[in-house]
N, C-alpha and C positions, 0 to 999 in steps of 0.2 A: 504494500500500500504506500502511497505518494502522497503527502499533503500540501503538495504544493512549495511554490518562492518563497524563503524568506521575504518580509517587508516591510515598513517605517512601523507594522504594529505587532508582526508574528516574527516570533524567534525562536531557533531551534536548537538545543544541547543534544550530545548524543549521550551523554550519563550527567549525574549527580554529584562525578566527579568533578565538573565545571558551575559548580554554585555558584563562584563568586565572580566570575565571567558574566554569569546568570546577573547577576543582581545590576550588575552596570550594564547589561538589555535592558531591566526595569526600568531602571533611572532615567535612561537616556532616552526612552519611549513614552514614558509621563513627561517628559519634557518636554516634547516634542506635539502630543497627541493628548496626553491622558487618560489612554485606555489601550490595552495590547492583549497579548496573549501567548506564552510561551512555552513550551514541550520540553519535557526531558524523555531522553528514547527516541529521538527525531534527530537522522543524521543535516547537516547542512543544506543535501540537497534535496530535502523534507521526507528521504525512506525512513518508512517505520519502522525502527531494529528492537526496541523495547528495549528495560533492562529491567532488573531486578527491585520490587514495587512492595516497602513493608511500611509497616506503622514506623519506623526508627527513620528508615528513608524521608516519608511524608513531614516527619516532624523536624529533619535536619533542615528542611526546606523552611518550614514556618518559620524555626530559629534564623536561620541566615536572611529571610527578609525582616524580620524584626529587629535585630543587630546591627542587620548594612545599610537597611532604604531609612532615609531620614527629609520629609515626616514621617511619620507612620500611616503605613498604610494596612489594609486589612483585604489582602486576597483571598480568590476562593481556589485551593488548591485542594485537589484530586485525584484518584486515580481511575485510568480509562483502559478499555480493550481493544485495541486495534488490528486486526486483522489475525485475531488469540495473540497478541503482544502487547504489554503491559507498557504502560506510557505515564509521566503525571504530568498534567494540567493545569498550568496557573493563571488563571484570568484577573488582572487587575486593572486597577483603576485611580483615578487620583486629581484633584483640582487645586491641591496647597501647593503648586510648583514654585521654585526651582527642587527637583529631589535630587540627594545625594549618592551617591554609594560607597562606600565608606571612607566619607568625608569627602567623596570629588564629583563633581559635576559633569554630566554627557550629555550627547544630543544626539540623536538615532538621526542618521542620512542613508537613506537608503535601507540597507541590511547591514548598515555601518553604526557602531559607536564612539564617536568622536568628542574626547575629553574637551569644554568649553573653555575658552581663552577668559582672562578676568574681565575684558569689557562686553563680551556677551553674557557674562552672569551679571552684570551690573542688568543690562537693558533685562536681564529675567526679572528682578525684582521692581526694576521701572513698571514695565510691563502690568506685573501682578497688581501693582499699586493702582495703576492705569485702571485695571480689569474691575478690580472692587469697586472703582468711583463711578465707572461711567456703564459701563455694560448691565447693572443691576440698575440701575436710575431708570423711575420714571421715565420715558417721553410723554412728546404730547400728543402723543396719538394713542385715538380709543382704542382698544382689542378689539372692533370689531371692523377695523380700516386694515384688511389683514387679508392678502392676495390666496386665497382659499387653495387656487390651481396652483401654487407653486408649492405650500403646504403637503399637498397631496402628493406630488411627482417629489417632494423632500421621503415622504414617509416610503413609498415606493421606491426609490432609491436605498435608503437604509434600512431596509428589510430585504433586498436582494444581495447588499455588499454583507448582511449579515452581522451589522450594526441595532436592531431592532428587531423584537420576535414578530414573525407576522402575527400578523391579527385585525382586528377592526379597531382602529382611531379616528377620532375625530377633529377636528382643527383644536380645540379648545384643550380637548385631553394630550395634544402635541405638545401647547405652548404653555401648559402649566406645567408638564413633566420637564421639560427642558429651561424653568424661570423664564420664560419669554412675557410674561404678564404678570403687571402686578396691581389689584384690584381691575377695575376696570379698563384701566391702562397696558400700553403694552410698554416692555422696558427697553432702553435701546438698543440694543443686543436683536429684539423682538421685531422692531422698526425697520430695521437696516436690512436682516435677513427677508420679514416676509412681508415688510407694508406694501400696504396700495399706495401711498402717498407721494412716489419716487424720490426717497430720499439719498439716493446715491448718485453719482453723477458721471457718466464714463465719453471722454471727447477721444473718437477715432478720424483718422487721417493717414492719407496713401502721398508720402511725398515722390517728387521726381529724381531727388539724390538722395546721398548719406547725409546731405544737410536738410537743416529745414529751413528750409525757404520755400520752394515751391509747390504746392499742393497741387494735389490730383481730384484729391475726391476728401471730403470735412463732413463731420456726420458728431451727433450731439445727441445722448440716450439719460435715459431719469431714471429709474427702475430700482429695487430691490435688491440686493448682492445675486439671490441667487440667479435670478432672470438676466442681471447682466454677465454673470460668467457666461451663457450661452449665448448671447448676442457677441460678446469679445469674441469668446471663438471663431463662431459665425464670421465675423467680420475679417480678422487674422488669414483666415484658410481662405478667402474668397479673394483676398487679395495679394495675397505672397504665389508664387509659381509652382507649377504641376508638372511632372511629368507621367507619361504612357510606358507600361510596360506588360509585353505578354506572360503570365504564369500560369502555368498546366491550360495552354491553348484558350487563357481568356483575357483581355486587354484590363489590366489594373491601372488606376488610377492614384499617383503616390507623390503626395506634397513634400516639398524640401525640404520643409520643417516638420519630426511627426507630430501626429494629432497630439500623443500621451504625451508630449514634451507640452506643447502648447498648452495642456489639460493643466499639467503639472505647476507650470509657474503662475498662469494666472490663479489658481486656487490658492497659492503660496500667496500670492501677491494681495489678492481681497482678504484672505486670512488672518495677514499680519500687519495690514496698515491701522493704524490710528485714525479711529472716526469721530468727529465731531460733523460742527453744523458749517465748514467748508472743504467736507471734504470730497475730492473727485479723484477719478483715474485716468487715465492718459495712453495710449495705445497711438503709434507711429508706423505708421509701414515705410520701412526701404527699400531702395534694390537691392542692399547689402547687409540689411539687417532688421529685427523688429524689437522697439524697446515698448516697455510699458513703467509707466510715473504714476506716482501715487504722491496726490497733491504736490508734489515736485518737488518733492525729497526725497524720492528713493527710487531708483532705477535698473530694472533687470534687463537685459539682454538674451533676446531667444535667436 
């Protein structure tokens, strides 16, 4: 059995012998994400080899996240059968970030754990500071100014990546589980992801060089975070260059930039910028390159 690519939320030990390897995946994945899920008896390239699965094992596990991860957090570890091979399962989760592992700080890139430099732990605590003030705060908008079809395709989406059990929800039981609403209000957090009110702001433009000077094509969007991640896309792929290639006798169609690339950093990009009441995004198309600005102070290249 195969469970797949390591990724920025699943990680795989192939024994119990790499605890402490283990605990800085933890670390570096509530850093990153704040919720993962990690295997022991799961070789790298995710085969299920098992290992040997008692009560002393399970508990060395509980000990060493108790000792190393600093907050504390409280996983649910287990053990499972996979294919008659014994596995355990650690699901965790975590919102007090920056976490440590004993005493250092990482940040999950990829299926990578990368120890953080001191001015990125700086911006972690900025951040969290950030996060308590303005993401839980009132706005001013009712909980009931709340784009319904985007709600839906959110919950539909996180019940396929396997982020949510399936089930039946409804908009209301979404944004209460997730603090999106508070009394009658939605919070800004709530606003930003699923208002009707377009409170986000994203300006796309096709120039004619690597400089900006001369436009092609200027295009101006109001929307929600999530509806404008698909509209960037959208826009991205329609204007950068294609080419034609035949595979198993049928003409594929394949952008110089790929899609999961483009998927990747704009999600990165609306994720981590800083929202208040001017903020917007900025998307450029080149001949030679596509940047995207966020309020214009920070700038990635695709």
């Amino acid at each position: 059995m195969n469970l797949g690519k390591e990724s920025e939320t699943l990680e795989f030990k192939k024994t119990t012998g790499e605890l402490k390897e283990a605990m800085i995946s933890i670390s570096s994945i509530l850093n990153k994400h704040g919720v993962g899920t990690l295997y022991f008896g799961v070789k790298p390239n995710g085969d299920v080899v098992g290992q040997d699965v008692s009560e002393s094992s399970l508990r060395d596990v509980s000990r060493f996240v108790y000792e190393f991860i600093k907050p504390q957090i409280y996983p649910m570890i287990q053990e499972e059968v996979l294919d008659d091979r014994h596995v355990i399962k650690i699901e965790f989760h975590g919102e007090d970030y920056p976490y440590s592992a004993a005493g250092r700080y990482y940040l999950r890139t990829a299926d990578e754990d990368r120890e953080v430099t001191p001015a990125e732990l700086r911006q972690f605590f900025i951040a969290n500071e950030y996060k308590e003030k303005w993401e839980k705060t009132k706005s001013q908008c009712l909980a009931k100014q709340i784009d319904k079809a985007t709600v839906k395709t959110f919950c539909e989406r996180s019940v396929s990546a396997g982020r949510l059990v399936d089930g039946r929800y409804t908009v209301q039981t979404v944004l209460k589980r997730f603090g999106f609403v508070d009394g009658d209000y939605l919070t800004n957090a709530g606003n930003v992801l699923f208002g009707n009110s377009h409170p986000v702001t994203l300006k796309a433009a096709v120039f004619a060089t690597d400089e900006k000077l001369t436009f092609l094509d200027m295009q101006m969007y109001e929307d929600n975070i999530l509806n404008l991640l698909g509209i960037a896309e959208k826009y991205i792929l329609k204007n950068i260059n294609w080419k034609s290639e035949i595979v198993d006798m049928e003409r594929a169609e394949i952008p110089e930039i790929p899609v999961a690339a483009v998927r990747e950093i704009l999600a990165n990009s609306y994720a981590h910028a800083v929202y208040n009441g001017s903020t917007y995004h900025e998307i450029c198309v080149h001949p030679g390159k596509v940047t995207h600005i966020q309020s214009g102070i920070f700038c990635e290249y695709i």
